[in-house]
C-alpha positions in Angstrom: 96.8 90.2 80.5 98.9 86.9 81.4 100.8 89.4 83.8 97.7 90.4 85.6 96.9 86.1 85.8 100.5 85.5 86.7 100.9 88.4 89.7 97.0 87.3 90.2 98.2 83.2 91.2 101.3 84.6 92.9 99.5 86.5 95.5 97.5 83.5 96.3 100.1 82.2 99.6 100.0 78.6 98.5 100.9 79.1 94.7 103.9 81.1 95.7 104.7 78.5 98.2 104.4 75.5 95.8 105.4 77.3 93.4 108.9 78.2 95.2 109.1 74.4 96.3 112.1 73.9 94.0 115.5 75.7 93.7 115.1 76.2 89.8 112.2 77.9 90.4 113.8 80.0 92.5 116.8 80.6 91.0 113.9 81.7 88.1 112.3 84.7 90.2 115.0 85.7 92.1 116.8 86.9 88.3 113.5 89.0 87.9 112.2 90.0 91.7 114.7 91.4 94.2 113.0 90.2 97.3 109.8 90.8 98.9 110.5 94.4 100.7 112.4 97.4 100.7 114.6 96.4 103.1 115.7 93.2 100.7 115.9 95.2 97.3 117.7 98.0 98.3 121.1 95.9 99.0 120.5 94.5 95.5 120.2 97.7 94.3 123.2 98.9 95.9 125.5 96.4 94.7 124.3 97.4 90.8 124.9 101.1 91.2 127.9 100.4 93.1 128.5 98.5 89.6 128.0 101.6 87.7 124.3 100.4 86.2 121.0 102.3 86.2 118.6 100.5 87.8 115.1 100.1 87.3 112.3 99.0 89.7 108.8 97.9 89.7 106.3 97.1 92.9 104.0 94.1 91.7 101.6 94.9 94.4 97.9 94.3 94.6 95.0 94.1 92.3 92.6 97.0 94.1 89.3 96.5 94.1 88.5 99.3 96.3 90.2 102.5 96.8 91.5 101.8 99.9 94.0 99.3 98.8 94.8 102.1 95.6 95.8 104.0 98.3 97.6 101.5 100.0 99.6 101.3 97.0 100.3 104.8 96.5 101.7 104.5 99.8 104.1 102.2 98.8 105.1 104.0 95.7 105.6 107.3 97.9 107.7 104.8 100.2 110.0 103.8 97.2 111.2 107.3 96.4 111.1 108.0 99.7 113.6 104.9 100.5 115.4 105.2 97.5 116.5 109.2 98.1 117.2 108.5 101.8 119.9 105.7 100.3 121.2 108.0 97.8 119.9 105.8 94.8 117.3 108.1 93.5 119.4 109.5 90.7 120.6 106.4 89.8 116.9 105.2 89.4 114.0 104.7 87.5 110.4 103.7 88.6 108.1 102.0 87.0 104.5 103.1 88.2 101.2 101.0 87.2 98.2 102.7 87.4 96.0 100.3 88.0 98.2 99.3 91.6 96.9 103.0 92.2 92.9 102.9 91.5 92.8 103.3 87.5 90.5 100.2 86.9 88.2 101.6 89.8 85.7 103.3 87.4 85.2 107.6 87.4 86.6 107.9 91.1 89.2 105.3 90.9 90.7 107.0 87.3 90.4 110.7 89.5 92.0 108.9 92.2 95.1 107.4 89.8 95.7 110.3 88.3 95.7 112.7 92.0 98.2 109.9 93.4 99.9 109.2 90.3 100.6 113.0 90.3 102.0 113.1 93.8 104.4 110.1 93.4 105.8 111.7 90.0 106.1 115.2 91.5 108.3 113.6 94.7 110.1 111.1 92.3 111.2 114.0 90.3 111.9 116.3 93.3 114.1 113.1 94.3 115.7 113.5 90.4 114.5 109.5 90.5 112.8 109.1 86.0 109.7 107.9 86.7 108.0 105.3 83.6 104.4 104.8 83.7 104.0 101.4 83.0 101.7 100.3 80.0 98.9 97.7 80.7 97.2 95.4 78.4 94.9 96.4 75.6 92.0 97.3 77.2 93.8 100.1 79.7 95.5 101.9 76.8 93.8 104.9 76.0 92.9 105.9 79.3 96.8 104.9 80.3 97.8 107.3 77.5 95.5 110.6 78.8 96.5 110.1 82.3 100.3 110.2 81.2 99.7 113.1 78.7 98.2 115.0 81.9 101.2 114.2 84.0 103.5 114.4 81.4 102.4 118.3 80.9 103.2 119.1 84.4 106.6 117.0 85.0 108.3 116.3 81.6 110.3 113.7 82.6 107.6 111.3 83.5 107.9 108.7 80.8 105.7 105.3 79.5 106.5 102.5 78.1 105.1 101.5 74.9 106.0 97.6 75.7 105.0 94.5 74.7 101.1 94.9 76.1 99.8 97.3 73.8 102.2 96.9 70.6 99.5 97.0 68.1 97.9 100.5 69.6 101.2 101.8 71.0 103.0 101.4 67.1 99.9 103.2 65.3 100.4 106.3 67.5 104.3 106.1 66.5 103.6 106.2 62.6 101.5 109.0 63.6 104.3 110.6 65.9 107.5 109.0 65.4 109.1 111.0 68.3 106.9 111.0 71.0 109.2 112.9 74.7 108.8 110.5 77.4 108.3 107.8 75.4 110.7 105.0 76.5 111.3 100.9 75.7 111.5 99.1 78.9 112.8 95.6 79.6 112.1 93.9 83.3 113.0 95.7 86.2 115.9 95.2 88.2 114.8 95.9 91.4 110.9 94.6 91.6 109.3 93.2 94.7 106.1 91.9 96.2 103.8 90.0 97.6 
């Protein structure tokens, strides 16, 4: 929930600008956020592979209120593989898809909608051999997070979700019920996120 706020006030142009007024602040985002396209990250990325690391990365995108944008978004996610294989970094990658970027907060059509695009970047992400690690939201997205991964999960069993810090209470009662769930990974902050 304070994620949503944050990426909410950081899309708003004179937040980020004030906000990026001062070199400590600065120095703060760029350790997180890897620039604000493709064509920024992907020399970042580089130089950690290059390094020998995995790398991990995250598109902070939009909040969608129409489906439109969610496929806007799905755009961009199908641009990430895309990038990413064309650069030879796919295998050396992970990425981190939220599905409410993609239309899952959009009621009936916009969960259809998630789960149709969501589908289509996993498929090409694992057709890249790029992991691919749905991203859990807050509390109030976790069951329907969790049946829209089981459904993608059961077609390409490498997609993955993290069972992070936003839904610890929900996410650790399903682990006393399962205690090894496949595709169920811990993720830290991406490597290689951008956005707006």
């Amino acid at each position: 929930m304070m994620n949503d706020l944050i990426t909410r006030w950081a899309q708003q142009e004179a937040v980020r600008e004030a906000a990026l007024a001062t070199s400590a602040a600065r120095d703060l985002v760029s350790r997180y956020v890897a620039g604000q396209d493709l064509d920024a990250v992907v020399p970042v990325l580089k130089s950690l592979v290059d390094k020998g690391l995995l790398v991990s990365v995250g598109y902070l995108g939009d909040h969608v209120q129409i489906l439109d944008e969610a496929a806007e978004n799905a755009k961009v996610y199908l641009d990430i593989v895309q990038r990413l294989s064309d650069d030879g970094l796919a295998s050396s990658s992970e990425l981190s898809l939220r599905l409410s970027r993609i239309g899952q907060k959009l009621g009936t059509a916009g969960r259809g909608f998630a789960l149709q695009a969501a589908r289509k970047i996993c498929r090409a992400a694992s057709n890249a051999g790029m992991l691919i690690t749905i991203d859990m939201p807050g509390h109030e997205q976790v069951d329907q997070t969790l049946q829209t991964w089981a459904r993608l999960h059961d077609d390409i069993p490498s997609v993955g979700i993290t069972h992070g810090f936003g839904c610890a209470k929900e996410s650790s009662a399903s682990r006393r019920k399962s205690p090894s769930v496949p595709g169920m990974r811990s993720t830290w902050p991406s490597s290689g996120t951008f956005g707006c």
